[in-house]
Structures are given as C-alpha cells and as structure tokens.
C-alpha positions in Angstrom: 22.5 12.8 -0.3 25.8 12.4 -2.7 25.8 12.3 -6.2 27.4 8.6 -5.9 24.0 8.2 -4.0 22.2 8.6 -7.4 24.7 6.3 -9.3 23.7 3.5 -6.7 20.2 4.2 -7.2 20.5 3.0 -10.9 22.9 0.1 -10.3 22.1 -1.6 -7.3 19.3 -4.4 -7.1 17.3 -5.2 -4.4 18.5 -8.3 -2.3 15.6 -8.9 -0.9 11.5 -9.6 -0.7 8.9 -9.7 -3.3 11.2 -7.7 -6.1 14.2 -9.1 -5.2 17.5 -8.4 -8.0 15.1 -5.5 -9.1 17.1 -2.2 -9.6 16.2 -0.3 -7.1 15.7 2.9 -9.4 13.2 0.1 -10.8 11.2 -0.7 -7.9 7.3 0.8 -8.2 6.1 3.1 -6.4 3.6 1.3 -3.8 6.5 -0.8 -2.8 8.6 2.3 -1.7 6.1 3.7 0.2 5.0 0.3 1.8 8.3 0.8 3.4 7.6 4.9 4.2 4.3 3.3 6.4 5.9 0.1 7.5 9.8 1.6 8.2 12.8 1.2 6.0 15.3 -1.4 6.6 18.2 -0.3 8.8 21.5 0.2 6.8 22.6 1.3 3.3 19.7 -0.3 1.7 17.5 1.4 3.6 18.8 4.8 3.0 18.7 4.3 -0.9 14.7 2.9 -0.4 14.0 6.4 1.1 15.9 8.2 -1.2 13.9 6.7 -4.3 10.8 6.8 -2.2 11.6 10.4 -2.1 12.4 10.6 -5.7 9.4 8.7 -6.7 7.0 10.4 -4.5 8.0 14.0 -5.8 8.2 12.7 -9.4 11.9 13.3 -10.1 12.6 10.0 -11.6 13.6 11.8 -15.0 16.4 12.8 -12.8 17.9 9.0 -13.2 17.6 8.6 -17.1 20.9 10.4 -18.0 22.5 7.6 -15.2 20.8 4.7 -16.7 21.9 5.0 -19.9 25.3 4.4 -19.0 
C-alpha cells in the first residue's frame, strides 16, 4: 500500500455495478466482501476494492476521515 493509495480510496467512485459513481471509501461493507468470496476485479480497481475491504473488515475506516474532509 502507498499513502496515494488512501487518497484514491476517498476520491475515486466506482465505475461499475449495483453502486456505480459511489466513492469507493463509501461502498458498504457486504458489497466489499461479496467481491473477497466472488474475486476482485483484475486491475487498479480491484486493488483499491481489497484494500477497503481490508479497511472495512478490520474497522479502520476512521483512518479515511482526516482525507475526506479535504
């Protein structure tokens, strides 16, 4: 992970599926791990999915807040 990995968390939305233009820092919970069980896309996006699923799952979200509010 790079810290610039954290500022794409909070400003990049989801281009895809059910919460598609979503932040991705937004995105609940049983969505990310829907892709954990099912397999994250291939790519950037899919690194960032498993990174917030990551985040999510281990309940580091506060870690995002000082980010979003810029």
């Amino acid at each position: 992970m790079q810290k610039e990995d954290l500022q794409r968390l909070v400003g990049t939305p989801m281009p895809f599926g059910k919460h598609q233009g979503t932040l991705i820092c937004d995105l609940p919970g049983n969505y990310l791990n829907w892709f954990a069980r099912e397999g994250f896309p291939k790519g950037e996006i899919g690194r960032l999915l498993q990174l917030m699923q990551e985040i999510d799952h281990n309940g580091l979200g506060y870690l995002l807040d000082p980010l979003r509010k810029r």
